[in-house]
VOGU-3710 file (C-alpha; in Angstrom, 3 decimals, decimal comma):
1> xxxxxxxxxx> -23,882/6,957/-32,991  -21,552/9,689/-32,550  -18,124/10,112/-33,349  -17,131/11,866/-29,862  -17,877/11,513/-26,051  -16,681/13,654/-22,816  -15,755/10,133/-21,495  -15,754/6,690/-22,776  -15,566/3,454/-20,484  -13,934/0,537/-21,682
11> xxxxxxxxxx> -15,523/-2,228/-19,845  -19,002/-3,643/-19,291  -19,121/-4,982/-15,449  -20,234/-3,674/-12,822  -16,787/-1,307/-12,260  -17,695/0,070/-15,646  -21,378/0,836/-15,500  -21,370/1,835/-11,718  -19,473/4,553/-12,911  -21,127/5,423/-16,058
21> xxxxxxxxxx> -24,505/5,882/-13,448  -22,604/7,525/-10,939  -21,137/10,174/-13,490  -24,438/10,556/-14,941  -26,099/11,512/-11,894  -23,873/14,064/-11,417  -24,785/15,537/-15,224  -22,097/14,152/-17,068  -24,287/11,806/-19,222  -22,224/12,375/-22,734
31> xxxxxxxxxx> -20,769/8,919/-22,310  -20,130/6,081/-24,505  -19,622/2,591/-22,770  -17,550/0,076/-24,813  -17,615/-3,568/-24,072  -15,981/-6,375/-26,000  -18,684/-8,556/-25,360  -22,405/-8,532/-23,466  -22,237/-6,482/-20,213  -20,626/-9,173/-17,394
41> xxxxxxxxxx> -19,445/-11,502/-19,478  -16,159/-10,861/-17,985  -15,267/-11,193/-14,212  -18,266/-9,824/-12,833  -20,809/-12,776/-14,379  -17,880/-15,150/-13,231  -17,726/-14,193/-9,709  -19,155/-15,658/-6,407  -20,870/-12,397/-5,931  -20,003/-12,327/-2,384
51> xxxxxxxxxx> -20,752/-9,162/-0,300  -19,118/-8,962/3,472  -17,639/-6,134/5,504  -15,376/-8,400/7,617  -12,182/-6,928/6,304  -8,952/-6,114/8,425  -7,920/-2,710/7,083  -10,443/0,396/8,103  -9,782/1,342/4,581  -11,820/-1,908/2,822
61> xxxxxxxxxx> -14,072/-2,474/5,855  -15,200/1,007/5,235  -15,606/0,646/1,520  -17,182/-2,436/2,035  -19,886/-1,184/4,732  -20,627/1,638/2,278  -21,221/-0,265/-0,247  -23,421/-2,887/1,283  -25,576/0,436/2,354  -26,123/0,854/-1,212
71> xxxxxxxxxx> -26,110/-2,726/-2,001  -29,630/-2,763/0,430  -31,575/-0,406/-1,618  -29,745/-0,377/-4,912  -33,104/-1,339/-6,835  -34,445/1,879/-5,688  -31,078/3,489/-5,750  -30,525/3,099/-9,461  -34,556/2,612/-10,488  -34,052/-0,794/-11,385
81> xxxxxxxxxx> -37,477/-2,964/-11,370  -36,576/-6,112/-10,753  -34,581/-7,393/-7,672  -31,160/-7,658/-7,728  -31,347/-10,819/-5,728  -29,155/-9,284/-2,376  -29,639/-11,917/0,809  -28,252/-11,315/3,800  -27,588/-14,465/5,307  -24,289/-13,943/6,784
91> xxxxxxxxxx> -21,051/-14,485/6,354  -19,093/-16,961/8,792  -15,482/-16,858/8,728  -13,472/-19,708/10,208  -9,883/-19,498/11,461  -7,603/-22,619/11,430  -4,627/-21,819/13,418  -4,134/-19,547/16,144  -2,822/-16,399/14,556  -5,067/-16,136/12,031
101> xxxxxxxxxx> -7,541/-16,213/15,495  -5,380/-13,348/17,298  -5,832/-11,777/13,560  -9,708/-11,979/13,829  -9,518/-10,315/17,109  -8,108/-7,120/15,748  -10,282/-7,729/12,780  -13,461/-7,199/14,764  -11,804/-4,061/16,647  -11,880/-2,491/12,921
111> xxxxxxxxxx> -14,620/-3,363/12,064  -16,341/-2,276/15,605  -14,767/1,389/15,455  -16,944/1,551/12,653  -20,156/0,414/13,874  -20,128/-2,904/11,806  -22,106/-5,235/13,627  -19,670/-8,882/13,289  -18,879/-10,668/16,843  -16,615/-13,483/17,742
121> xxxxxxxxxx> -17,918/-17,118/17,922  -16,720/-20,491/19,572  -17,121/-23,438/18,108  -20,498/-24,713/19,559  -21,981/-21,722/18,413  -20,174/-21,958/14,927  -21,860/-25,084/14,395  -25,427/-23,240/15,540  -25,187/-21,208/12,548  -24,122/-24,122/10,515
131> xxxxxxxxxx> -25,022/-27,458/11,599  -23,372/-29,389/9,278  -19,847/-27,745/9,306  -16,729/-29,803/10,559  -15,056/-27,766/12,998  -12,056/-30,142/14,006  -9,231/-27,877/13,815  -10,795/-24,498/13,838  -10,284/-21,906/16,715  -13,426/-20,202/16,646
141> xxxxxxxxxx> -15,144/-17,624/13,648  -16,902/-14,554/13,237  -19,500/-13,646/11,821  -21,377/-10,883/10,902  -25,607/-11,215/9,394  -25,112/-7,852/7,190  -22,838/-9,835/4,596  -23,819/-11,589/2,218  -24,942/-12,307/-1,725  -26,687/-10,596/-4,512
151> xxxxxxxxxx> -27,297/-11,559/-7,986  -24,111/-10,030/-10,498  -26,137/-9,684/-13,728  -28,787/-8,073/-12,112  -26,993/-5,254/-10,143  -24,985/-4,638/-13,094  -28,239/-4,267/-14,954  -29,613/-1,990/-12,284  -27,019/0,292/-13,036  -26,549/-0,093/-16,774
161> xxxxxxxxxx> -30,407/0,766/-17,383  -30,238/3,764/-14,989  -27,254/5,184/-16,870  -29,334/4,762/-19,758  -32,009/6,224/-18,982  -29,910/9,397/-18,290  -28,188/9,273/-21,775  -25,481/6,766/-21,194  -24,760/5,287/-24,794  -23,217/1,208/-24,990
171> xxxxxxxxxx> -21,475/-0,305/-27,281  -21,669/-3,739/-26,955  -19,724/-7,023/-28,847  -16,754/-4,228/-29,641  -13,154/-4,698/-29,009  -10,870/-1,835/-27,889  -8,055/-2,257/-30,198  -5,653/1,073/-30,160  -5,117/4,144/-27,687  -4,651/7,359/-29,530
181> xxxxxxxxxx> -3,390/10,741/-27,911  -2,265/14,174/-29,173  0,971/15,517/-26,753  0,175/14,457/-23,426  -3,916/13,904/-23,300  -5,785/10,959/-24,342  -8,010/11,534/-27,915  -9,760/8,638/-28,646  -10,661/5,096/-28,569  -10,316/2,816/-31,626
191> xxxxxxxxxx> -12,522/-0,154/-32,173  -13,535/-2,526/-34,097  -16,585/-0,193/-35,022  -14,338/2,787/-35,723  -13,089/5,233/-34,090  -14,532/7,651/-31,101  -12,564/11,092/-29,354  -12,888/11,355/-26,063  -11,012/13,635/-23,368  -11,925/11,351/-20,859
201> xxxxxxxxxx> -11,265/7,360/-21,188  -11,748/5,050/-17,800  -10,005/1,292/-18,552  -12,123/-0,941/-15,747  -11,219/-3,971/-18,103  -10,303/-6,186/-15,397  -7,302/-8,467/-16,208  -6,999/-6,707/-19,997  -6,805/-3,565/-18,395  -2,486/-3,460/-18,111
211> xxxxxxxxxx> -2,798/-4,048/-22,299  -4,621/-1,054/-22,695  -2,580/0,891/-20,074  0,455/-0,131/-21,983  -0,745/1,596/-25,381  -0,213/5,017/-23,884  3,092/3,684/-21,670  1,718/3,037/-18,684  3,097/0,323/-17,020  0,551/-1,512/-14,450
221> xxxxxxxxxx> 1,421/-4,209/-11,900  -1,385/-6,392/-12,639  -1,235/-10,529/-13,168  -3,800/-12,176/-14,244  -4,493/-15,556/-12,212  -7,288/-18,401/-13,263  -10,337/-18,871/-10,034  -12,576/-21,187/-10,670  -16,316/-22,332/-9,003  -18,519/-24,670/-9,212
231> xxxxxxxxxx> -22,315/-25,146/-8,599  -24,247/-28,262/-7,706  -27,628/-29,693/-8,038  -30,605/-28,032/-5,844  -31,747/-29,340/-2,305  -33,806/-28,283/0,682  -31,993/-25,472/2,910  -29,311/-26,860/4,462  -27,118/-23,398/5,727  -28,334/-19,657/5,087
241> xxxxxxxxxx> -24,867/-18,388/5,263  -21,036/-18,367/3,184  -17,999/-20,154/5,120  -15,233/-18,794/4,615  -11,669/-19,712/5,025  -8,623/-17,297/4,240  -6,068/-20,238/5,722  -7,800/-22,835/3,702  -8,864/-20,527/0,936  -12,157/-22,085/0,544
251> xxxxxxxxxx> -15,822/-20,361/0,380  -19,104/-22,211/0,062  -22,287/-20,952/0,004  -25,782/-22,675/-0,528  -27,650/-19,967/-2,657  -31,752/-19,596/-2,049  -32,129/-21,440/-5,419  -31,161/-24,396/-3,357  -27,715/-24,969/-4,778  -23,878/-24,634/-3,306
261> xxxxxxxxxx> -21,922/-22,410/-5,036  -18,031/-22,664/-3,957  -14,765/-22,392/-4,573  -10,956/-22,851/-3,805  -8,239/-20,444/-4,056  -5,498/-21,776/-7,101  -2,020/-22,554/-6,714  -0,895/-22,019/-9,969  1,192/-19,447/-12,218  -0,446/-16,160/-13,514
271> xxxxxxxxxx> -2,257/-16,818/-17,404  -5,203/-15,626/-19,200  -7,076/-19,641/-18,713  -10,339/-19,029/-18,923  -10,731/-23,040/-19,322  -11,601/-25,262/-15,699  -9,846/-28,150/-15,306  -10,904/-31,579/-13,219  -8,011/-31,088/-11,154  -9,962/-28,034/-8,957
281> xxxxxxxxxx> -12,768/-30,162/-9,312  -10,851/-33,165/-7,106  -9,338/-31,061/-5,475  -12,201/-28,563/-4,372  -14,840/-31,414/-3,764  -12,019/-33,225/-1,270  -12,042/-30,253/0,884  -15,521/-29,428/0,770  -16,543/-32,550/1,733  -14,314/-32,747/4,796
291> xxxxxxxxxx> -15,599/-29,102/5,812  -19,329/-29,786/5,259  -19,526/-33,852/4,841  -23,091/-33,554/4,007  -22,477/-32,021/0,684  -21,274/-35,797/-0,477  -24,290/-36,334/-1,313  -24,737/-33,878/-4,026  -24,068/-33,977/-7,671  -21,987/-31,149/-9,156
301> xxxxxxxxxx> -24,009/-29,759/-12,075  -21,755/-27,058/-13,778  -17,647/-25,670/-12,999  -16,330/-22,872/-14,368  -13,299/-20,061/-14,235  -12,489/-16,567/-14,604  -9,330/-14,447/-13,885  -8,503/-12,385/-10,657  -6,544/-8,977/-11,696  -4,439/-9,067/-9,084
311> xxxxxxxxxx> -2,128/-6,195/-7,848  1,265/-6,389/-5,876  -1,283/-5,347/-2,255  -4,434/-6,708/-3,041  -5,964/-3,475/-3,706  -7,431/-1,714/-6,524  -5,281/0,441/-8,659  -6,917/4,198/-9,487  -4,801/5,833/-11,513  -4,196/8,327/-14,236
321> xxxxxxxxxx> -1,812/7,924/-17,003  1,086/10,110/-16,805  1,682/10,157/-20,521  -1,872/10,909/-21,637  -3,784/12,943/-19,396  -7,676/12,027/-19,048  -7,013/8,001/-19,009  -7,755/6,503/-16,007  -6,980/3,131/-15,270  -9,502/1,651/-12,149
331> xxxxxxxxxx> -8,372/-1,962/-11,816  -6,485/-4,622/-9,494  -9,587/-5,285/-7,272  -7,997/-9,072/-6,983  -11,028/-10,785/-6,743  -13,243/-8,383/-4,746  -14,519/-5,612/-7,640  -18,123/-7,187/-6,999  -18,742/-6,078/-3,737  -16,912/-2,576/-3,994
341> xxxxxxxxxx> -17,981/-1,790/-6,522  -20,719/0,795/-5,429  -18,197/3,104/-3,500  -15,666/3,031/-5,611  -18,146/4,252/-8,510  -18,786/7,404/-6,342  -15,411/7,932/-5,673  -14,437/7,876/-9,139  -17,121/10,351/-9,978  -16,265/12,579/-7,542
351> xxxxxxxxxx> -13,227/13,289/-8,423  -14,053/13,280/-11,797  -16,622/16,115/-11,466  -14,468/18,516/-8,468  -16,964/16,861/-5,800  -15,731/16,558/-2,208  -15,288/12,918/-1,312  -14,706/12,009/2,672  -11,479/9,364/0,952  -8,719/10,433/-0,871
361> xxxxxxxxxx> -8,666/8,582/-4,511  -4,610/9,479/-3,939  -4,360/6,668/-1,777  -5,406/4,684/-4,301  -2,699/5,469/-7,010  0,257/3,179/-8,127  3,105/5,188/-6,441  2,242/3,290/-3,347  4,672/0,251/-4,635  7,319/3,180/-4,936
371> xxxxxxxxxx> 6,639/4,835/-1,420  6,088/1,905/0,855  2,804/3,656/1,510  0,916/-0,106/0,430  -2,656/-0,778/1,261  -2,013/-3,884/3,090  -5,575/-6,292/4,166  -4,690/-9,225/6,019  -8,318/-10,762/5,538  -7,914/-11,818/1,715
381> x> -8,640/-15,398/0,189
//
């Protein structure tokens, strides 16, 4: 292995090696990817792996559509021979009072100027789609067949391999631990397998990522805050699409494996947890079983948690470190780095290698919580 790189990546999801393939197929392939343990061991193998273009801002529902574009042939996209396990059942999203309805409404006029195919829904035809969903107290849903699920490991996979076919070097099971820069560039990388220069060093390390910003001064306002899922036992199909609730801040999905994968947003203070706790499992399985009674029946067969990297807007942070020139911090996706991640990767390429890009990576930068200028999406769990 060698000493020096045009760009290391610190971080092994799919942020991390979207980006290594993306820069490779545009010829910068002298890349070393360093990951602290094996690739998606972090957020991305913890995540619900959810993929919908039902946002509220044009700015996500556009990143979102892009991505699912890529998403739908990313086996072939990235040369990957296996699937990556993407099924487009749906996504059905259920409003509880009547401005989060109104809210829906100028959702879908987003989301329409853009040729994303979602439509309203009443109830009757809510419980069409699902049968067994409780709609007392909803106002209606949308819904929209594009979104969906695809398998984490494997897309990240699918892009990991490609990137190495093309030269992309990993490190794997090797912890950043120091930040070194001459005047006001980055140099290198230290780790626990030595040291590596670089010019060029992306942090895409999720909630860590502020630590390592903070080791050449930047400052990043990132909080780390526990989610946590659970999966049950197998059974015959019983819905083909997620629910979703942003009022409730629930999601439950019943995968083609059979099982329900699902989830309930925390109320709790920001920490590095990694450990689930039997209170989300009461609390989760209460409201579950009042949304979709039938899932009573089940037995829960694994729980689990990871860590949002949430930012002060909900929005990813893409930014380069004032103090040392060439670092790059690409973090704050608050939950939704999954599903983004394909668009994001070209973006960061882009500007990486001088290529015209149709958004401006600017927008993205964390002088938005000094201007006012914040990326605000009302259609977050």
């Amino acid at each position: 292995m060698k000493k020096g790189y045009d760009v290391i990546i610190i971080g092994g999801g799919i942020i991390g090696c979207s980006i290594a393939f993306e820069l490779a197929k545009r010829g910068v392939t002298d890349i070393l990817l360093v990951e602290k343990g094996f690739l998606t061991s972090g957020a991305t193998g913890r995540c619900g792996a959810g993929i919908r273009q039902q946002w509220g801002s044009e700015l996500n529902a556009r990143i979102a559509m892009e991505s699912t574009h890529i998403f739908e042939n990313l086996e072939e996209y990235t040369g990957y021979s296996h699937s990556c396990g993407l099924h487009q059942g749906g996504y059905l999203l259920v409003a509880y009072t009547a401005k989060e309805w109104a809210q829906f409404q100028e959702n879908l006029k987003v989301q329409h100027k853009l040729g994303i195919d979602s439509y309203a829904v009443d109830l009757k035809q809510a419980k069409e789609i699902v049968p067994y969903l409780n709609t007392e107290g909803m106002y209606g849903a949308t819904f929209c067949q594009k979104d969906g699920h695809a398998d984490p490991f494997h897309c990240t996979q699918a892009y990991a391999q490609g990137a190495k076919r093309m030269g992309v070097e990993f490190l794997t099971y090797t912890e950043v631990t120091g930040l070194r820069t001459a005047g006001d560039r980055i140099a290198g990388v230290e780790t626990t397998k030595g040291y590596f220069e670089a010019q060029t060093v992306i942090n895409c390390a999720n909630v860590r990522a502020p630590g390592l910003a903070a080791m050449v001064g930047e400052d990043i306002p990132i909080i780390s805050e526990r989610h946590q899922a659970l999966v049950t036992e197998p059974v015959e199909p019983l819905m083909d699409c997620m629910v979703m609730s942003f009022h409730r801040s629930y999601y439950v999905q019943q995968t083609p494996h059979g099982s329900f994968v699902m989830g309930i947003g925390p109320q709790e203070e920001p920490s590095f947890n990694f450990k689930s706790s039997w209170q989300f499992l009461e609390k989760n399985c209460a409201v579950m079983c009042e949304v979709l009674p039938i899932l009573r029946k089940l037995n829960v067969v694994r729980q689990w948690a990871g860590q949002y990297d949430l930012s002060p807007d909900r929005n990813p942070i893409i930014d380069e470190a004032k103090q040392a020139r060439g670092f790059y911090s690409v973090c704050g996706f608050s939950g939704h780095g999954f599903m983004v991640a394909p668009r994001i990767a070209i973006l960061m390429a882009n500007h990486l290698t001088h290529q015209e890009d149709t958004m401006d990576i600017r927008m993205f930068s964390q002088e938005r919580y000094k201007t006012g200028k914040l990326l605000l999406e009302p259609a977050v769990v």
